[in-house]
Structure formats: C-alpha cells, structure tokens
C-alpha positions as CSV (number, residue, x, y, z in Angstrom):
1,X,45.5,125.8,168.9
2,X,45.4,123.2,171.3
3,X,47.4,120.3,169.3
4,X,50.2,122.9,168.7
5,X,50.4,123.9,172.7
6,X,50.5,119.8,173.4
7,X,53.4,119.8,171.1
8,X,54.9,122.7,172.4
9,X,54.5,121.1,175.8
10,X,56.3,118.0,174.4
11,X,59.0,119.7,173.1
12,X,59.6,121.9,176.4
13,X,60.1,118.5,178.3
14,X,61.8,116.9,175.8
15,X,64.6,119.6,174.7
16,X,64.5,121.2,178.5
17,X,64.4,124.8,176.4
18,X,62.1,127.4,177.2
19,X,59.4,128.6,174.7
20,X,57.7,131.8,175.1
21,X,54.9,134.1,173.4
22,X,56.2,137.9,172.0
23,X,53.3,140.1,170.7
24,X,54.3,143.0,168.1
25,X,52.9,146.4,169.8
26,X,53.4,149.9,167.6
27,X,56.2,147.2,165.8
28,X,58.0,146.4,168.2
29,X,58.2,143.0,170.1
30,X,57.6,142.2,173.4
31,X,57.0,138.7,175.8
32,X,53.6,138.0,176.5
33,X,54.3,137.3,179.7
34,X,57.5,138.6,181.5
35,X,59.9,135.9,182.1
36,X,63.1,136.8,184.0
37,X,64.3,133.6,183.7
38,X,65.1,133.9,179.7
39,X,67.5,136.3,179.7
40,X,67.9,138.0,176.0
41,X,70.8,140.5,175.3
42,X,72.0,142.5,172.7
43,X,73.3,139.3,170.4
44,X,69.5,138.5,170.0
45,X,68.1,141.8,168.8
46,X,64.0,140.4,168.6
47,X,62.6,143.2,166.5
48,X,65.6,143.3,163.8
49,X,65.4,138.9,163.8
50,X,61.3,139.4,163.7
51,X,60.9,141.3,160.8
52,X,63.5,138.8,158.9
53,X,61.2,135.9,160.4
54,X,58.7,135.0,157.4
55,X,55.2,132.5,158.0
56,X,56.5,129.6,156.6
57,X,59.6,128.7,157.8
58,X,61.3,129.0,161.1
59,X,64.1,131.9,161.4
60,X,67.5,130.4,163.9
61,X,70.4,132.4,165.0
62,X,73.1,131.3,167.1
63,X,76.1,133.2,168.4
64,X,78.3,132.1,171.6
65,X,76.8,128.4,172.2
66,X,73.5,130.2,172.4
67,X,70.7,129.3,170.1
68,X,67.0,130.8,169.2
69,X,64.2,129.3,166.9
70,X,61.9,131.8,165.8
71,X,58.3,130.7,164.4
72,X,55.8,132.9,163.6
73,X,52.0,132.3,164.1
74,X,50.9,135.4,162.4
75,X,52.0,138.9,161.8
76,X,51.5,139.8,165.0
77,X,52.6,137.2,167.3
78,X,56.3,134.8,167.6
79,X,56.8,131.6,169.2
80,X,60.6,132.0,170.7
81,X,62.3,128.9,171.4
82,X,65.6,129.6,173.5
83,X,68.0,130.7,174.2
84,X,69.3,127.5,174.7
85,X,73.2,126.0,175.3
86,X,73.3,124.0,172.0
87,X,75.8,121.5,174.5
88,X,72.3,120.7,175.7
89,X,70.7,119.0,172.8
90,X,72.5,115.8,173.6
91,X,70.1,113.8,170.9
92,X,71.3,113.2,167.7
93,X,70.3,117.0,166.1
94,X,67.3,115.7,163.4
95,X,65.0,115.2,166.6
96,X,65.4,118.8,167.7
97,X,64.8,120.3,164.2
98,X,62.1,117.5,163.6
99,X,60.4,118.8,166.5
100,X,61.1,122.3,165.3
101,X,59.5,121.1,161.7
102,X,56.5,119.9,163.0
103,X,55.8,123.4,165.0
104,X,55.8,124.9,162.2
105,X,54.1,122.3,160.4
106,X,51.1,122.4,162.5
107,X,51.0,126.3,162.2
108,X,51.3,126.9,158.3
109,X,50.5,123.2,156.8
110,X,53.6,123.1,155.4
111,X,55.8,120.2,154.8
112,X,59.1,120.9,156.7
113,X,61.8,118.9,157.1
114,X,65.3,118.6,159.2
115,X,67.2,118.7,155.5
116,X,64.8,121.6,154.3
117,X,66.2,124.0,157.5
118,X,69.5,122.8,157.0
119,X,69.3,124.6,153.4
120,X,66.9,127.3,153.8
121,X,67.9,128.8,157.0
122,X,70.8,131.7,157.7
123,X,72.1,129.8,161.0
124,X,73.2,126.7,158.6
125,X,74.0,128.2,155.6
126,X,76.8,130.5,157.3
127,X,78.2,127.2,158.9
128,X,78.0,125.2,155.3
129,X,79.9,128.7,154.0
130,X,82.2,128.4,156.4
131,X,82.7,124.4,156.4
132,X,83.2,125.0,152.6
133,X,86.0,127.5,153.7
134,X,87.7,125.1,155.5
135,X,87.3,122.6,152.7
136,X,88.6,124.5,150.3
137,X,92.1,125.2,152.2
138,X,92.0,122.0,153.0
139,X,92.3,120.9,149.5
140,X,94.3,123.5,148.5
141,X,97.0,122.2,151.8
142,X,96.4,118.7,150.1
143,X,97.7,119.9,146.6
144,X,100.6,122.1,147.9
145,X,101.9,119.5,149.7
146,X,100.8,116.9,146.8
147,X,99.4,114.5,149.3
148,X,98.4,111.3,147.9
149,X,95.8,108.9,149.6
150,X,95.7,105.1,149.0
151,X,93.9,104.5,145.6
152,X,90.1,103.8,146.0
153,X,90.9,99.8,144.9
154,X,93.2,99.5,148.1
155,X,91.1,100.5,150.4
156,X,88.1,98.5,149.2
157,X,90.6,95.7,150.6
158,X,90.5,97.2,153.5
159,X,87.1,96.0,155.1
160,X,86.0,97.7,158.5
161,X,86.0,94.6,161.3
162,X,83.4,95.6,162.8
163,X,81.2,96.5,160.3
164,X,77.3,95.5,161.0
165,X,73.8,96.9,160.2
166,X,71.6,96.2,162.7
167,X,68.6,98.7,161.2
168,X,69.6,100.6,165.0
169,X,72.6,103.1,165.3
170,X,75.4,101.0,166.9
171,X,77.4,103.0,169.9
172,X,81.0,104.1,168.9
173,X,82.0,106.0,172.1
174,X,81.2,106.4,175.8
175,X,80.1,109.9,175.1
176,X,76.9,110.9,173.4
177,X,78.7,113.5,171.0
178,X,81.6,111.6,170.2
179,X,79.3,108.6,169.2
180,X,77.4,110.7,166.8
181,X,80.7,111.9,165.2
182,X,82.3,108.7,164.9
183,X,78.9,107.9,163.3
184,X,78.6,110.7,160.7
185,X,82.7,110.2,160.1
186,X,81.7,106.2,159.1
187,X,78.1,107.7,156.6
188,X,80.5,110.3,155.2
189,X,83.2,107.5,154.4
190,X,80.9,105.6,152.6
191,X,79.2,108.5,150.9
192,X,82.7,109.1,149.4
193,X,83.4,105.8,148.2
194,X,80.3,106.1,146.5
195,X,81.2,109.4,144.9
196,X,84.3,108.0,143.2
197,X,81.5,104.7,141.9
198,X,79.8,107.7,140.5
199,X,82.7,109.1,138.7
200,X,84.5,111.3,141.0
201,X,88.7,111.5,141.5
202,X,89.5,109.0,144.0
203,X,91.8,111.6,145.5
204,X,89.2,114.3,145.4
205,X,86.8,112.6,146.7
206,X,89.5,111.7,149.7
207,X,90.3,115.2,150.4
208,X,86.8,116.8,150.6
209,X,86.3,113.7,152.9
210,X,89.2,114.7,155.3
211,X,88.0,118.4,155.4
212,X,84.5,117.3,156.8
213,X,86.2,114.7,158.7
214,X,88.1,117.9,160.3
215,X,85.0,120.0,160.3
216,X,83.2,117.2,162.5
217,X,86.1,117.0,165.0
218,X,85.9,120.8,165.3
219,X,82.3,120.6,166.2
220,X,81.1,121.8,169.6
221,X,77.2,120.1,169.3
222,X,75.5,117.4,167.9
223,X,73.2,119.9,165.6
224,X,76.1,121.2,163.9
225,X,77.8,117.3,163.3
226,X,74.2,116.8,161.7
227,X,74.3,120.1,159.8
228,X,78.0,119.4,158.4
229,X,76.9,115.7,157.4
230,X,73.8,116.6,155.1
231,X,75.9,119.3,153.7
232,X,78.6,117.1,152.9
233,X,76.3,114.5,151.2
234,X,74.5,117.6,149.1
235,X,78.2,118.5,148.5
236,X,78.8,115.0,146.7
237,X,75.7,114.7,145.2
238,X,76.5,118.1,143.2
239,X,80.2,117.2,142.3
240,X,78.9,113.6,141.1
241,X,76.1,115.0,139.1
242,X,78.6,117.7,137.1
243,X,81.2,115.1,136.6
244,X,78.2,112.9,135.1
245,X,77.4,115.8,133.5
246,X,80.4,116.7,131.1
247,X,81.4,112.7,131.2
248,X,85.1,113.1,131.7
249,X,85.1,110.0,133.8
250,X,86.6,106.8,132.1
251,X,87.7,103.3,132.6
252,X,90.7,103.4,131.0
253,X,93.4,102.8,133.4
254,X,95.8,105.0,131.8
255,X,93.5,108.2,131.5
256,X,92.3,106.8,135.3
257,X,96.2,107.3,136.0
258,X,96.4,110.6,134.7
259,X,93.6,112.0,135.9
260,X,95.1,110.9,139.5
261,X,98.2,112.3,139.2
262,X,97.2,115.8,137.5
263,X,94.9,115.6,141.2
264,X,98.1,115.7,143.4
265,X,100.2,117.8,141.3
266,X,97.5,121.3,140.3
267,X,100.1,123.3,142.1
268,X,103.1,122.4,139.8
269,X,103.3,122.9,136.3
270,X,101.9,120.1,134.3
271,X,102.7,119.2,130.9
272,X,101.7,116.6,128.4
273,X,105.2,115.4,128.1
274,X,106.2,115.3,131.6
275,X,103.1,113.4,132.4
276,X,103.4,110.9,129.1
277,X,107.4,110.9,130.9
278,X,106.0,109.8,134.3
279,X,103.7,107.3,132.8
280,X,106.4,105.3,129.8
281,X,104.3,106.3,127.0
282,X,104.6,108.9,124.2
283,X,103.3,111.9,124.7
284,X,101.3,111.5,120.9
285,X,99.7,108.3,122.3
286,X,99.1,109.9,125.3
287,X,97.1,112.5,124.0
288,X,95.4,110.7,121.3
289,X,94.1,108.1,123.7
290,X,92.9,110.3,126.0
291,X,91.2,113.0,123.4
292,X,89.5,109.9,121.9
293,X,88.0,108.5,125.6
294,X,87.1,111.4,126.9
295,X,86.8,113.7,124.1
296,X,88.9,116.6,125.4
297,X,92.2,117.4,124.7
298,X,94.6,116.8,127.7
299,X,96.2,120.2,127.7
300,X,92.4,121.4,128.4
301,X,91.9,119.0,130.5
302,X,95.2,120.2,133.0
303,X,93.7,123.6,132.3
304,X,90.2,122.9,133.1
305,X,91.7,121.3,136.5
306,X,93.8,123.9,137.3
307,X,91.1,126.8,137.0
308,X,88.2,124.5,138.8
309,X,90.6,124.1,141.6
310,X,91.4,127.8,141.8
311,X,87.7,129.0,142.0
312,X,87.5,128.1,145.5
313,X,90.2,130.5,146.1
314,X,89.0,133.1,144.4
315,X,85.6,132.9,146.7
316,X,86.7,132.0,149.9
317,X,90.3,133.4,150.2
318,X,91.4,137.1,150.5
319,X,94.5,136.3,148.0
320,X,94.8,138.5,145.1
321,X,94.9,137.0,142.0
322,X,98.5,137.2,141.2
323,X,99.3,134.8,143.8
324,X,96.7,132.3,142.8
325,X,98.1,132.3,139.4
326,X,101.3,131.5,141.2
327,X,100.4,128.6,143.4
328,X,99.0,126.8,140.3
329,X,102.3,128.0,138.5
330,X,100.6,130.2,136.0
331,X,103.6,132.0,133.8
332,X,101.6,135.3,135.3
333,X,98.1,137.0,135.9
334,X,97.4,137.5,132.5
335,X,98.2,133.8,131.4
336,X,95.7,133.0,134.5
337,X,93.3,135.7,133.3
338,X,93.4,134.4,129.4
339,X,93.2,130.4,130.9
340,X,90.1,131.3,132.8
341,X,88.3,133.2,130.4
342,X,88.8,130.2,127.6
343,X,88.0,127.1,129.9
C-alpha cells in the first residue's frame, strides 16, 4: 500500500486534484473521511457510477467542465479522483491518464495505457461517438457542396517552412492549449497524408481531416484534443486497412481520376457515361479499364460509394430514409433499399 499512496501523493501535487477514499456500507458509498471541500452533486451520482466501476480499469465521467476518475481497490472500497475543472489539466492530457494508468496499474497489475482508456472507457467513447457525428456531416456538407481539395501531389509541393524534428515538441502558440492543438492539427496532417500512401481517396482522406481539424478547435481541454487525436489515428488505421482489404486502390491515373471525382460528386447522380464524358474517353474503355484494374465493375463501384457514404447517415442522423435516398439522388426508397441490400 505504501508505493500506491506515494503515487497518489505525486499525483495530488502534480494534477492539483483532490483524491479521496469512499467505503461501501449496506451498498452504499460513503467518504472515508468527510471532506467539505469536494463538493459532489447530483451530476455525480457515487453509488449508480460505483457499481458500473469494475477492478481492472478506471471508470470517468465528466459533465459541465467537471471530471471524476474512479478506481476501485476492492469491492468494498474507491479511490475518487475529482471533481476537477478539466481547464486545469494544462499538461498535454497523456500525463494525467498516464498517471491515472499507473494507479491502477499498481492496484490490479494490469498493463494500462493512455490509448487503452481512450477506447475502453464511457467518458471517451461518447466524445469519439460524438466527434464521429460531426465527421460524418462534415463529409456529408463536403459532398453537397462538392468541395474539392488540392490533389494529394500538389500539396506534397507544398512543404511546411518551418518544419523540424527536434525529438522535443516545438511551441506553436503563446498559450498551453492552443500549442497542443496546433500540434495535434500538424500529427493529424501527416497521419492523413499517410492514409492516402496507404490507399485511401485523397479527398476523403482531406475531409475526415477537416472534421477533426474542427473537432480540435471546438475543444475546451487538452484531454479531449488528446482523446480526438488517437481517435482520429484509430479512425485512419481502420479506413486504410479495409481499403487494403478489398484492393480497390490503383495506380492507374485514370481509375485514380475517377475515383476522385465520383468522391466530390456522391450527392449527384453519377453515370458511367457522364463520367467517361467528363474524362474524353468512351464509356466501353472506361469501364473495361477499370473492371480489369480493379476488378469491379464501375456501376458497382458508384453504388458501392454511394451506400458507404450513406451509412453514416443512417447511424448518426435522425433523417428518414427517403431523404437519404434523395441526397444521393436515388430514383426513390426502394431503388435505395434494393442498392443497399445488393452492395
């Protein structure tokens, strides 16, 4: 017990964030000793959040800028970290959930780390839901409005002046937050460029980028900055690996062409002719060459695009299905239904 109260110690000094002891009595919980000075109200309900706590990994909760760790030593006694402003972790967030990890660590010989909370734990998950949200309509604003970033080759000519590793982070801003932003904007950057090396759309890739760009922006504390980053790199690491996966990518310029302009245009309706139009070729070459590279017909292939970029409407938008099958100008619900059902 004593090398987890040094650490607890540590932490208190370190994260200015009071700890305290709660005891389960005829199951409820109660402080060990009364503190007056951590006041708890009804948004932290102890017994509800210590029966959902398990013994081998933290439980947080946040709600209004406040935020609780809960660590259990044993089924009858928590460790409460908080409530505490999350504007006062001003470290870069992995040294608070480090510290976090290594609590529990020490109590249940686990292996904890900052990435493993970040996808284990409720607090995170509901923000990665709702940063997916905002992804999602971001890319859905992005095709209705058939924005078009600069191809991936343009901006590789496009070097960043100051650009230097120094194995230290560099400071990007006066402010503590805003440094770390401008920080996880630049990792995200390059994790996107490296998603479209691994096969993904170049304007894709783009998009997703802008909506965690925005998400960042929109972010209050450094801990959830941290929490969007990881999520987005997890985010492109899945994407990569299913494009990989079914091998649709290609070098062929003109199939690379197509594949960029069906990406800008999921909210029109796309045929093989108006594309082989747009591109001064045939529409029987067209399709031949790009059956034979990628070994799917290109009428699937606009399908296949239209009904992958749907799918985030049907899970994180209240539309009904008719008007999804209108914004990617479906002939009707039924011609959406049939599309779906045979992709």
């Amino acid at each position: 017990m004593w090398p987890l109260q040094l650490t607890l110690d540590y932490f208190q000094r370190v994260h200015h964030c009071p700890i305290s002891t709660w005891q389960k009595s005829n199951h409820c919980w109660a402080p060990e000793i009364k503190n007056p000075a951590i006041p708890l109200n009804s948004d932290f309900d102890i017994n509800r959040l210590g029966s959902q706590c398990h013994t081998d990994i933290p439980l947080i909760t946040g709600t209004h800028g406040k935020i609780i760790v809960l660590i259990k030593l044993n089924r009858q006694k928590l460790i409460l970290i908080g409530p505490v402003s999350a504007d006062q972790i001003s470290e870069p967030h992995q040294t608070f959930l480090e510290g976090v990890c290594l609590i529990q660590n020490l109590i249940s010989a686990t292996d904890l780390h900052a990435s493993d909370l970040i996808s284990q734990t409720r607090y995170f998950q509901e923000l990665r839901q709702a940063q997916q949200k905002s992804a999602a309509q971001h890319l859905f604003n992005a095709h209705e409005a058939s924005f078009r970033h600069n191809p991936y080759d343009e901006e590789q000519l496009k070097k960043a002046l100051n650009e230097s590793f120094t194995g230290s982070y560099g400071t990007l801003a006066q402010n503590p937050l805003c440094s770390f932003k401008n920080l996880a904007i630049v990792d995200l950057g390059l994790i996107a460029r490296a998603a479209i090396k691994g096969g993904m759309n170049y304007e894709d890739s783009f998009s997703l980028n802008d909506a965690y760009i925005q998400s960042i922006e929109n972010a209050r504390t450094a801990d959830e900055v941290y929490s969007i980053t990881v999520n987005g790199k997890f985010e492109y690491l899945r994407l990569v690996k299913k494009i990989q996966q079914q091998s649709l990518a290609s070098d062929h310029p003109l199939v690379q062409r197509v594949k960029a302009e069906v990406a800008v245009h999921l909210h029109e309706p796309l045929t093989v002719a108006a594309l082989a139009s747009h591109l001064h070729v045939t529409p029987n070459y067209l399709s031949a060459l790009f059956k034979t590279t990628t070994e799917m017909p290109l009428k699937s292939y606009l399908n296949l695009c239209k009904i992958n970029a749907s799918q985030n409407e049907l899970v994180y938008s209240s539309l009904p299905i008719s008007q999804i099958a209108v914004n990617y100008a479906f002939a009707s619900a039924s011609h959406y239904d049939q599309t779906f059902n045979y992709a």
